[in-house]
N, C-alpha and C positions, 0 to 999 in steps of 0.2 A: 454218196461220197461225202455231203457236204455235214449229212448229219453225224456218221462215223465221226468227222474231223472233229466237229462240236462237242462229240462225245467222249471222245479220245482226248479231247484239251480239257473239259470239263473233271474227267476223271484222272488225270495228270493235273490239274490246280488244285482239285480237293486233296490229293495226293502230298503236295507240298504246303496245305495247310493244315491236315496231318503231321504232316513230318515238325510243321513249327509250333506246336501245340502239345508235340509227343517232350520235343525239347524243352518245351517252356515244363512241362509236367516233371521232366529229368531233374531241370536245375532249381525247379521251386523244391523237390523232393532232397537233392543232396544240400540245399540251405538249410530247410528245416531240419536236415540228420546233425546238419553242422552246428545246429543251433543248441539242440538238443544236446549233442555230446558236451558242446563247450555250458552248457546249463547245466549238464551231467558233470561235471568236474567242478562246479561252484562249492562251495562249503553253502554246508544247510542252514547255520546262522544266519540270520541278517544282515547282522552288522560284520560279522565274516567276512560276507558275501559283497559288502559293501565296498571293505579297504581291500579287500582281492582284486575286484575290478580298477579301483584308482592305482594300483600298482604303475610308475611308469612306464615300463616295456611291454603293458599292456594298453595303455591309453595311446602310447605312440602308435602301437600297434592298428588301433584302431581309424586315428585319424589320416593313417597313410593306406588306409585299404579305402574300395570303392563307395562305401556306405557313410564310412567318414568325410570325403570328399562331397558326395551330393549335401550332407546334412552343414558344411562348412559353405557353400553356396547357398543355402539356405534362408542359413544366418546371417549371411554377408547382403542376401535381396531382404530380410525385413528389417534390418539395422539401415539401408541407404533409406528405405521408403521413411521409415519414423524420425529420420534426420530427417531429409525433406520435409517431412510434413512439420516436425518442429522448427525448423527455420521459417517454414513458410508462415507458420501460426506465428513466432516469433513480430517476424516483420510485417504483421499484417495488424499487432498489436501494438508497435512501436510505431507503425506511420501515423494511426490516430493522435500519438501524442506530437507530430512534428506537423499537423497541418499548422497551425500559426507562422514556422518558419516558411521563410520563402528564398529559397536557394536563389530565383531569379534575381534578387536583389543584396545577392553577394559582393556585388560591386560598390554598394554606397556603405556597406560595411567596413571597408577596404579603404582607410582614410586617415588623414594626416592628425594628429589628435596633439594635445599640449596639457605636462604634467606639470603644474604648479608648488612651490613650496614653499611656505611659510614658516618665520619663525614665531616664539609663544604669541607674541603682543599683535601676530597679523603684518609684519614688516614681512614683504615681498623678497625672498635668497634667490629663488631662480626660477625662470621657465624655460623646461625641458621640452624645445621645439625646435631643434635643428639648426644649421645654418640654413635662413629664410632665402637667401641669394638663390638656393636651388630646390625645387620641390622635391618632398619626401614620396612622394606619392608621384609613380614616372612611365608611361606606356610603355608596348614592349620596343617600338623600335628606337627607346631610350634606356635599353638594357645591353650591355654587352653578350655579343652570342656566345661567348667564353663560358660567362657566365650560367647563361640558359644551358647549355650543353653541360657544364659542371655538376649542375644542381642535380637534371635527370641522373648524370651518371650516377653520381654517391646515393641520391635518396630513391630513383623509382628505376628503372633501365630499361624495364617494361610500359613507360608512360605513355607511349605514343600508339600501345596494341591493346591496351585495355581498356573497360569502358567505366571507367572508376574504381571499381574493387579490383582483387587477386586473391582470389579462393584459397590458395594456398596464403598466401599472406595473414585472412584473416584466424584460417586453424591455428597457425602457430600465435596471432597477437592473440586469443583465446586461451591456449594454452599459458602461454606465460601469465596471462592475466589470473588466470585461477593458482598458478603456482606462486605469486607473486614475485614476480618479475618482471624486468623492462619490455616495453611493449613498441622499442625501437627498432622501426624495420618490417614491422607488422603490416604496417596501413601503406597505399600507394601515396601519392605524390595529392593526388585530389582528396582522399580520405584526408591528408594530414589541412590541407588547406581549409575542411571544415572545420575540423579540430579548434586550429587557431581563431577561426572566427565566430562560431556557435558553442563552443564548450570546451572554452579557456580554462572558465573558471570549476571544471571537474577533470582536468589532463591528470592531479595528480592520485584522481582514484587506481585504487590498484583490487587486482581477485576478481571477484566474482562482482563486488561493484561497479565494477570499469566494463562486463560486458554486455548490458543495455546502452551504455557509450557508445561501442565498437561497433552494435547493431544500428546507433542512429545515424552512424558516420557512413556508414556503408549505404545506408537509405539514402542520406542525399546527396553521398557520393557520385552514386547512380542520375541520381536528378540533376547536379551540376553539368557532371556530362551531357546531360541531353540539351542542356540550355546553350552552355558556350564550348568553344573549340578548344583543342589544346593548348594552344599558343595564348588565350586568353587565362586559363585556367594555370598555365604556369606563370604569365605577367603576376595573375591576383597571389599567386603564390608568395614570389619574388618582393611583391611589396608587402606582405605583410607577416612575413619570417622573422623571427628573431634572429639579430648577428651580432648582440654581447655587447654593444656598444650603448649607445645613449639611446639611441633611439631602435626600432624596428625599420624592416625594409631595406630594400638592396641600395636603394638610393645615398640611404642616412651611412648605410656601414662606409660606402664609397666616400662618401665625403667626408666620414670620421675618420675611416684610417689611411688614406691614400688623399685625401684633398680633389678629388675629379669626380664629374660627374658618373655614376651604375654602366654611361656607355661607352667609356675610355677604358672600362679595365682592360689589363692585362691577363696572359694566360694564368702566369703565376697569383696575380692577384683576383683573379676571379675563383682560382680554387681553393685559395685560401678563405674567401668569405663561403664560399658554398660547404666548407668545413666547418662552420660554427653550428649553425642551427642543432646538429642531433645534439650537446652539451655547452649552450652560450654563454652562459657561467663559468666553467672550466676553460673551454675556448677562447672566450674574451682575448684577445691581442693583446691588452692591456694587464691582462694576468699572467704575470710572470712564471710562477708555478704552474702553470697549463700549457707554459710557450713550446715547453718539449713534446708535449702528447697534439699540441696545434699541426704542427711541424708534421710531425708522422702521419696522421690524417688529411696536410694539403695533400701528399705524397702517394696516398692512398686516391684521391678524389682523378690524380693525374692518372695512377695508372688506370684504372675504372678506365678514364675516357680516350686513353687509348686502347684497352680494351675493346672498347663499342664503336671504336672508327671515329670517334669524333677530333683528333689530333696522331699524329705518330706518335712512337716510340720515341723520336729522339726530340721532339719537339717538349714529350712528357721530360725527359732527362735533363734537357737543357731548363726547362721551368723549374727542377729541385735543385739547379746551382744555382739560382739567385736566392743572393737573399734577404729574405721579402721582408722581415721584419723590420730589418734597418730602414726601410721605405718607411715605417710608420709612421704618424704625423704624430709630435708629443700629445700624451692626455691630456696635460693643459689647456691647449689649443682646443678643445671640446667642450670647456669649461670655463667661456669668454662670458663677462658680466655675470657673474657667479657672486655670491658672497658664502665666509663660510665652506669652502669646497670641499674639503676635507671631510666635514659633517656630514653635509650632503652626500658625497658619492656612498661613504656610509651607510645612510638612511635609504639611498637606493636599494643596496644592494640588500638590507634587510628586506625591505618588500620583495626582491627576489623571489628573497626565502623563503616567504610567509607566502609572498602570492602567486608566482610566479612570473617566471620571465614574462611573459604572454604578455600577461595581465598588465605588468608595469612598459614592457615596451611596447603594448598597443598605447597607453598613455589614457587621457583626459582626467588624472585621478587631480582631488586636491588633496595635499600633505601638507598637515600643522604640526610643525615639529615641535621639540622643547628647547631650541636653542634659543636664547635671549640675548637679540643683536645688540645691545648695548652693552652685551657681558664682553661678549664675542669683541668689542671694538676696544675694550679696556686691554681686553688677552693680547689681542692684534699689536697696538701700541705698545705694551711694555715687552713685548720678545722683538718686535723690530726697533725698540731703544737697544735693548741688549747687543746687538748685532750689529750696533752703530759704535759702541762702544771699543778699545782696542781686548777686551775679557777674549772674548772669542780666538783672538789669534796668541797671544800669553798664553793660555791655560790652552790649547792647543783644541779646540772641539768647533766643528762645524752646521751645529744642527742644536735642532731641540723640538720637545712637544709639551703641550699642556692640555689637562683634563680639568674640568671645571662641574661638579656635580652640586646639585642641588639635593642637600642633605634631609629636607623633610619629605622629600619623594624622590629621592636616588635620580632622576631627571637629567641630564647632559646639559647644562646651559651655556659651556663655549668649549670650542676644542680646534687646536691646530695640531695637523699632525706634520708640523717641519718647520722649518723659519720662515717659508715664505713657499705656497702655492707651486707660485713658476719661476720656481730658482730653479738654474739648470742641473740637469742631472737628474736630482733625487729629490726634486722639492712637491713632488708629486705624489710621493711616498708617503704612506700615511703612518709615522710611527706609535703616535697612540694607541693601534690595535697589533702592533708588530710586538715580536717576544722579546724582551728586555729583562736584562738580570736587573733587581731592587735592592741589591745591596743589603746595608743594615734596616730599611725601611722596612723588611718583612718582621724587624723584631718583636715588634709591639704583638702581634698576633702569636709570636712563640709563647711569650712572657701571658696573652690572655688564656693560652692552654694551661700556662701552669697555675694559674690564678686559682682554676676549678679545681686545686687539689690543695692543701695546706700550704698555702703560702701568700704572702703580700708585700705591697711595696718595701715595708722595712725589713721583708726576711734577708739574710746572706749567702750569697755565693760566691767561693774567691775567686779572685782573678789569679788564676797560674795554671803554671805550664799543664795541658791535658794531651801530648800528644798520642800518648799509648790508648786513649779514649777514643781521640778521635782520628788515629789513624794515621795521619800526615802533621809534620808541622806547622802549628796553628799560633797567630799571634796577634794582637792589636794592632789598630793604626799608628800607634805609637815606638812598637815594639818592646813596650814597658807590660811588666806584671804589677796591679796597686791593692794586690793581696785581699782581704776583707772589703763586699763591698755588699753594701743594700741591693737590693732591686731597684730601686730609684737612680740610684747612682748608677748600674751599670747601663741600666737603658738610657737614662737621660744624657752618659759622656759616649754613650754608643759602644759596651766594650761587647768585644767577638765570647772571651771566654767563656763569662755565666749566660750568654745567650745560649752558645750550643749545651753548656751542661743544663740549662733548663729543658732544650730539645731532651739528651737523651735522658734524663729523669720520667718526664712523661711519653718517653715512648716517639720516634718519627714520624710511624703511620700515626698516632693520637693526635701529634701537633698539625699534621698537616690534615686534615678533617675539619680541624678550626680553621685553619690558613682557607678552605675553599668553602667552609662557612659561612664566614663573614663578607665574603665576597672575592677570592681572589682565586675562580672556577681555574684556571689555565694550569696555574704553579704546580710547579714539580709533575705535570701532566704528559708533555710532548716531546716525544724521543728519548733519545739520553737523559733528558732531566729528569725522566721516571725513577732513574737507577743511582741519581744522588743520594746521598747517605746526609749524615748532619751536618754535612753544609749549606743544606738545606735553613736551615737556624740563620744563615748572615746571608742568603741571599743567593746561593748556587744554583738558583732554576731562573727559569725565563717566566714572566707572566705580560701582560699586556695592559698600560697605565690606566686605560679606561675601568677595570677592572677593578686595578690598586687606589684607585683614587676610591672607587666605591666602598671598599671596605675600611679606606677611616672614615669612608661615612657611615657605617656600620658600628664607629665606636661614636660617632656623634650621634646618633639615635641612642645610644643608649642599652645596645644588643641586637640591632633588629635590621634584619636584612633585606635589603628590598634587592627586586634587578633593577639594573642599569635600565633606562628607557629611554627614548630617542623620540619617538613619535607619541603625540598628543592623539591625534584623529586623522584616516583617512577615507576619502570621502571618491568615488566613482562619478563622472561624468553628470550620470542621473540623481545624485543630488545621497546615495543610498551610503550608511558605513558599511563601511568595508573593515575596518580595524579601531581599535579604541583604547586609550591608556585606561588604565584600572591600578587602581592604590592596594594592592599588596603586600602582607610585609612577612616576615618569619622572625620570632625570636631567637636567636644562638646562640646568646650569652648572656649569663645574669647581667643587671644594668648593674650591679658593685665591680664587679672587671672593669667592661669601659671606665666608669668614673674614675679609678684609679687610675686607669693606661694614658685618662686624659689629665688628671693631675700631674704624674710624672711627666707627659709631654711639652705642658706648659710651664714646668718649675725652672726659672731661670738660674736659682743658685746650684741646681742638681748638677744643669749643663756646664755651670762656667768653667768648671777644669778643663775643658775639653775645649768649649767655645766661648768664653768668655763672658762678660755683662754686658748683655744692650746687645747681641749681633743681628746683625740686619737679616730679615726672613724669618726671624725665628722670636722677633721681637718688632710686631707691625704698629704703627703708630697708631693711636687711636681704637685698637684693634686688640682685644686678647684674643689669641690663638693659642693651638699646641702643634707643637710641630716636631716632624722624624725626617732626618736627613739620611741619606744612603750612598753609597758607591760600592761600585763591581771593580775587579781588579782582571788584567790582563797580564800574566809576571808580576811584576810587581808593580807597577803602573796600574792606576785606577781609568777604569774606561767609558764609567755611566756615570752620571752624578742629578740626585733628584733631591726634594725636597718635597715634601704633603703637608701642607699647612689648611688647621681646620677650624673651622668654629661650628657653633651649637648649627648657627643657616646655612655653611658652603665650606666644600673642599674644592683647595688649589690643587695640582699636582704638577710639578711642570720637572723633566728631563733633559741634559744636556750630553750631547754626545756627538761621537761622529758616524756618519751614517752609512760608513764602512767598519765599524766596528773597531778602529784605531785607538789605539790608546792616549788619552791624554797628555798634556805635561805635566798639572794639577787640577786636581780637584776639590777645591775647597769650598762650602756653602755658601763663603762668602761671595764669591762668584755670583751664582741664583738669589742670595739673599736682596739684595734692590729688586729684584724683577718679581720677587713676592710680594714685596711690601706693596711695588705698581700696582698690582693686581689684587690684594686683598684689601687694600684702604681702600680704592675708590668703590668697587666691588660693594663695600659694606658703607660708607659713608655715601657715594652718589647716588646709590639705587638703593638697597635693602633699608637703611636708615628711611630714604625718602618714601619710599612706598610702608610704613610703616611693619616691613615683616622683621627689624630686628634692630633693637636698643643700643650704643653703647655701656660697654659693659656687662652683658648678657652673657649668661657662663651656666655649665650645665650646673643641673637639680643632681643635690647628695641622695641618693636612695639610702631607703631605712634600712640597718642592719651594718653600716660600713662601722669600724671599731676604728678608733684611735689608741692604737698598743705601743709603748714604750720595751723596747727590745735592744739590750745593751745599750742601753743610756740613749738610744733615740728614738724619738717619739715618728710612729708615722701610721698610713692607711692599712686596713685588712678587712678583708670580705668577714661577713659574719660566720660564717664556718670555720674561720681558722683559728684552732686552739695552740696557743702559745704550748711548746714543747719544753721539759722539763730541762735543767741546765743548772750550772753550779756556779755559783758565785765565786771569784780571789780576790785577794789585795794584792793589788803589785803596782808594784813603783816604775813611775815610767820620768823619761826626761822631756820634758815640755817644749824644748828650743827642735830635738828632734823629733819628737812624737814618738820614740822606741824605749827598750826597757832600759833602765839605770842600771847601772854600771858603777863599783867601785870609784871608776873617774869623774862620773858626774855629780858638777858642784851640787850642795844639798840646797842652792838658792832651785836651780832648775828641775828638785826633784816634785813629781806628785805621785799623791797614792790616789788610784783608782779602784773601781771594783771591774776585774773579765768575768765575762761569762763564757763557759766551753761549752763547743758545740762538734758535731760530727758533721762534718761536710759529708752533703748527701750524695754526690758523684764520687771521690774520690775515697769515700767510707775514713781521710784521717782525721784526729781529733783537730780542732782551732780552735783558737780563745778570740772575740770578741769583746773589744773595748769599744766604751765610748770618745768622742770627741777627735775620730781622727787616730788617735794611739794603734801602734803597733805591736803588738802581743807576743808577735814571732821573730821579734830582731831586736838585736841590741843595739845601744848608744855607742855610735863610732864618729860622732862628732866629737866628743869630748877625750882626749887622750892624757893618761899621767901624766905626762909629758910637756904639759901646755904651760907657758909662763902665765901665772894671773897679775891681772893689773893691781898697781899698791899706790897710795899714799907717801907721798918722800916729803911734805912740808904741810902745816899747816900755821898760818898766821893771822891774826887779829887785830885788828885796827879800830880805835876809836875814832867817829865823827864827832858831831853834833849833838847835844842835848842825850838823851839816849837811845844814838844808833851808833852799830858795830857793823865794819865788813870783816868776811871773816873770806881769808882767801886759802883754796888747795891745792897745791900743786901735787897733779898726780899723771901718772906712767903707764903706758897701756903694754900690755903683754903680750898672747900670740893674737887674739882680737880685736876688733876694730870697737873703741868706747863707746857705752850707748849713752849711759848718763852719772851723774853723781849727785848724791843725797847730801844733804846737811840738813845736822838734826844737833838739839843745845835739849841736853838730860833726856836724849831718846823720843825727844819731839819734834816732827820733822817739820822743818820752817822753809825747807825749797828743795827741789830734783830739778838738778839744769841739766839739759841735753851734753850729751860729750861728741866727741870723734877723733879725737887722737890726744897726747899726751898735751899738758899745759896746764896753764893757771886759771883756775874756775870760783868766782866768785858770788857770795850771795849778802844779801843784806838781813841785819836782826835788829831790831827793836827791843831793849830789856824791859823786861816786867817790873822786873823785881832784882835791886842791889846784890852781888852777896858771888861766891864760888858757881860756875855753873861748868858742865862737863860738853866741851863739842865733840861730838865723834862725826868725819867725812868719811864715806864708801861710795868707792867708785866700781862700777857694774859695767862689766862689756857684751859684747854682743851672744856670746853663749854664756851670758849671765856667773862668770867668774867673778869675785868681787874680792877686791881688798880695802880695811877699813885703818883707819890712825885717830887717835882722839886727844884732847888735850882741853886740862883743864884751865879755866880766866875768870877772875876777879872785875865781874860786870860791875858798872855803875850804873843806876839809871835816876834821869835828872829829876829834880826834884817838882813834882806835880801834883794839883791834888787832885784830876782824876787819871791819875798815874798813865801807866805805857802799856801796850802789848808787845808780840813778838811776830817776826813775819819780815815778811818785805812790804815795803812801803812806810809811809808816815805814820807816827806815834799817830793814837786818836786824840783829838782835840780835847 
């Protein structure tokens, strides 16, 4: 029986291995038919055969059938193993290069450091080391838990389950790394903490650079973890994070902007700092432009941490109605024993730029600035004279700034950006780098664009009305039109009209090429100002004074542009440069442009119709200068008011306004004018004289090629390219008392004959004639009317003295004018012109020569030169002498 069973089961399994054998045989038989058929319906081409197959709805076809699927699993097991194995090679290549580092000793890394500043000469501005009263550097159970809780929320929410990395965190900072893109968000809470303290100085590689970074970070990511605990690992965090302020650390931000020690915060204010770090630049508390995008980020950091159970919901709600800014302590107040602050915060913030936050708020750096504290204390002094003065409250302006560049290397050697530091409110503002319209001050650069095409100081542009030119009604500070006018003249009385027709002659976009040339990068740049037209020409954009002040030092060079510089040298802890000035320069303009821009600057007779002989600022004692004054207008009220005073060693530049943007009462130079002279005599007399970098009297060198061209009877500068333009000489009679043409009524004492030359005004394409001396070509004499009584003669009598002297007296009449003088002349020889002023008896004294009939004729002349004459003849005696008499007034000769 038992073998039967055996054989009976035996022949029943072979039976069902049969059977699965017969089937394996079936379905390998209808693959291969399937195979064959669908090989049978290929095209016999190749390439046929090729894009037949890539067809979509056959490729899908494929990858959703069973063959597709194992071969997608496939690829999916040798694509994980060869990651693997390159990460593994990866880091097993990258740890050779970190055994030097020792994660263990991330703690003495993690340290209170102090950034030093100096200015040129080595005089000590400031050290950036905190308020000392409390350490910057603070354990954790001198942190607020708010705080600690904040931090994880926003930056890691997984910190407490990982063991340094997040896999997923670092494919995506990988990714972005190679797309170039921000790599915020990527790295956990400990990855960023190495970050900060082993490779500050590569945070801001980006691509494929930045990931042997990502690979080292995550190396000792891992290692940190092994060494310290969480709550250590976020302490070391918390103190050495940037938080936009002066310093680094949760300590410093606490005591920067809330005044209390990291473990008083509040909710609101703990999530407010734990918001800086991912942008502490844009963040900064103290940056106003970032207060709105701070704000929505505290707001974000709360809900997070009611998200993760670390506070309620309503706890989060009631933390977004306070509000926390107004808690803030003023900037000032972070800025105690400062000299300079202004400068300073400045020069911080460029190392920012350059180095990053990191770098400059981990600290120990030394910074040699270019500021020269003796310039700095000149500047100081003469704007807080100003503002002692009653100028400020009169002329209606609350504030002011000055730049102060050192013209043989563009160098920053003083600058206040307010009237004073810690004036409340807004004394903390730094206007020297804030956008400010220049008024007529951009002129001089319109006028250097046009320079490079045919034309020079003595060319003409008249002054009138262009409003279908330019658009809107445009007019001088005067609201006068003074018709023909040089380029010297228009620039030196400051007029609007030939400034903008010089704009649109060369072109906007032309002139403003040169405007950012020579230095003034911002202008006609930022927002709305992009889309100014030629108002552009007198001042309609914003620039920033540090800037302007560079570019008339760009015409004291000579044409050559350097940047602005701030920082000499700085220097790292370890003794290594970090950064270094370098003497750079760029040509922009031939040096015959400046040299003219700066003759006209300085010609005091150009200016006087406008401002007078001798005005103060514009005329420094001891001192030649050239100087441009400007103002912005608000309606009709002037709202800015500057003045750029330069020589060959140094530009002033200083700004008065209010710092709400209010308009003045007035704005007259006169005003800035002392506060120039403060600043540019001593400037050059106490230092630059004394240190031998500059002479009195020192004035730039004439470059070869400048021409001296007489054009319409005046003599003046032209770049050697410019060909005087052909033009036609007249005679025409003009009236001298008014300087217009004569007129039938004009006496022929007041007539003269000139020579005009006609010219075609090159904006307005009509014809003008140009005269010399002032004459007016296109207007007639309406001073002088038919109508006008002329002065006469009603008596004349003769008197004998003494041996032989005569007085000879006239009584004469004045008409519609006020007398100016009367002649007496004996046979047409004039023997005295006495002063007149109204009608009466005028006498003079004669000495005869010679006996005998002689003829007196009197003529009396009044103020528009009318004259009436009377004559009458006398029978002279003269005494008998043998070296006889003369005639005149006075005593016979001996």
């Amino acid at each position: 029986m038992l073998k039967k069973f055996r054989a009976r089961r035996n022949q029943q399994g072979l039976s069902v291995y049969s059977n699965l054998s017969a089937r394996r045989r079936v379905r390998r038989d209808k693959a291969s038919r399937r195979r064959a058929e669908y090989l049978a319906k290929l095209p016999k081409h190749p390439v046929r055969r090729f894009f037949y197959r890539l067809h979509p709805r056959r490729v899908a076809a494929f990858w959703f059938s069973r063959e597709g699927a194992i071969m997608a699993l496939k690829l999916a097991g040798i694509s994980a193993l060869l990651l693997f194995v390159m990460v593994g090679a990866l880091f097993a290549l990258f740890r050779r290069e970190l055994d030097a580092i020792r994660p263990g000793e991330i703690n003495k890394r993690v340290q209170t450091t102090v950034t030093t500043y100096y200015d040129r000469n080595g005089v000590l501005l400031w050290e950036d080391k905190g308020d000392s009263t409390y350490k910057l550097v603070v354990k954790s159970d001198e942190i607020s838990n708010y705080m600690k809780q904040a931090t994880v929320a926003i930056e890691d929410k997984d910190f407490y389950h990982h063991r340094g990395i997040s896999p997923s965190g670092i494919v995506r900072a990988a990714i972005n790394n190679f797309t170039g893109g921000s790599t915020q968000g990527g790295s956990t809470l400990t990855q960023q903490l190495v970050k900060q303290v082993f490779f500050a100085d590569q945070a801001s590689q980006r691509g494929l650079n930045g990931i042997p970074r990502k690979i080292k970070e995550a190396i000792l990511a891992i290692e940190v973890e092994r060494m310290y605990n969480k709550d250590q690992i976020l302490t070391l965090y918390l103190n050495e994070s940037p938080y936009g302020g002066r310093r680094n650390g949760v300590e410093s931000a606490a005591q920067t902007y809330f005044g209390k020690p990291a473990k008083d915060l509040t909710l609101p204010e703990a999530a407010l700092i734990a918001s800086i770090p991912q942008q502490p630049t844009l963040y900064n508390p103290y940056n106003t432009e970032g207060n709105k995008a701070l704000i929505e980020r505290q707001r974000i950091v709360l809900d997070k941490m009611a998200e993760q159970g670390y506070i309620t919901k309503q706890q989060a709600e009631d933390a977004k109605k306070v509000p926390i800014l107004d808690s803030l302590r003023p900037e000032s107040s972070a800025y105690q024993n400062i000299k300079a602050p202004h400068f300073i915060q400045m020069v911080r913030q460029q190392l920012i730029d350059k180095l990053g936050s990191t770098t400059v708020g981990r600290g120990g750096l030394i910074v040699k600035t270019t500021l020269d504290w003796r310039a700095q204390q000149i500047v100081e002094s003469a704007v807080d004279k100003l503002f002692k003065t009653s100028l400020p409250r009169t002329a209606g302006f609350d504030n002011s700034a000055v730049t102060v560049i050192d013209v043989p290397t563009g160098q920053v050697l003083a600058l206040m950006g307010s009237r004073d530091y810690n004036y409340p409110g807004y004394g903390a503002y730094n206007a020297a780098i804030s956008y400010l319209q220049p008024g007529s001050s951009i002129k001089p650069f319109v006028y250097a664009n046009l320079f490079k095409g045919n034309y020079g100081a003595g060319s003409v542009l008249r002054d009138e009305p262009i409003n279908q030119i330019y658009g809107a009604p445009l007019n001088n500070f005067d609201n006068k039109f003074k018709g023909d006018m040089t380029i010297r003249e228009a620039l030196a009385q400051s007029r609007n009209i030939p400034a903008v027709k010089a704009m649109y002659i060369t072109g906007r976009d032309s002139a403003l090429r040169t405007i950012h040339d020579v230095g003034d990068l911002s202008y006609c740049t930022d927002g709305k100002d992009a889309q100014v037209g030629l108002a552009a020409a007198i001042g309609g954009c914003g620039l920033k004074q540090i800037e302007h002040a560079n570019s008339f030092a760009t015409l004291a060079r000579g044409g050559i542009y350097k940047p602005v510089s701030t920082i000499l040298e700085v220097k790292n802890a370890q003794g290594q440069v970090l950064q270094q000035w370098k003497d750079e320069g760029k040509r922009v303009l031939d040096p015959q442009i400046p040299y003219i821009l700066n003759s006209i600057l300085s010609d005091d007779a150009a200016r006087a119709p406008s401002f007078g002989f001798g005005a103060s600022g514009l005329n420094v004692p001891g001192v030649k200068t050239a100087t441009k004054t400007g103002t912005s207008n608000l309606g009709n009220r002037s709202k800015d008011l500057w003045m750029n005073s330069y020589t060959p060693r140094v530009v002033t530049s200083i700004w008065v306004g209010n710092h709400d943007s209010r308009p003045m009462n007035n704005a007259l130079s006169s005003i800035v004018g002392p506060t120039i002279n403060n600043i540019m005599g001593p400037l050059h007399l106490q230092i630059f004289q004394k240190d031998g970098s500059w002479k009195p009297g020192e004035w730039f060198q004439q470059p070869p090629g400048i021409q001296r061209l007489t054009v319409a009877g005046r003599t003046d500068l032209f770049p050697s390219w410019y060909n005087k333009p052909q033009s036609s000489g007249i005679s025409m009679a003009f009236d001298t008392v008014s300087k217009k043409k004569a007129t039938s009524c004009t006496p022929p004492r007041a007539i003269k004959t000139v020579t005009v030359e006609k010219y075609t005004d090159p904006v307005t394409k009509r014809d003008t004639f140009i005269a010399p001396d002032g004459f007016d070509p296109l207007a007639d004499d309406t001073l002088h009317q038919c109508s006008d009584l002329k002065p006469f003669v009603s008596d004349v009598q003769i008197a004998h003295g003494s041996g032989d002297k005569y007085t000879i007296t006239a009584a004469v009449n004045q008409g519609t004018n006020q007398l100016q003088s009367i002649e007496f002349r004996v046979d047409n020889q004039l023997i005295a012109t006495v002063p007149a002023g109204s009608s009466g008896n005028y006498t003079a004294d004669y000495s005869v020569s010679s006996s005998g009939k002689h003829t007196v004729t009197i003529t009396v002349i009044d103020q528009a030169l009318y004259d009436g004459s009377a004559t009458k003849d006398f029978d002279f005696q003269a005494a008998p002498s043998t070296n006889g008499g003369r005639g005149g007034l006075g005593p016979p000769l001996p």
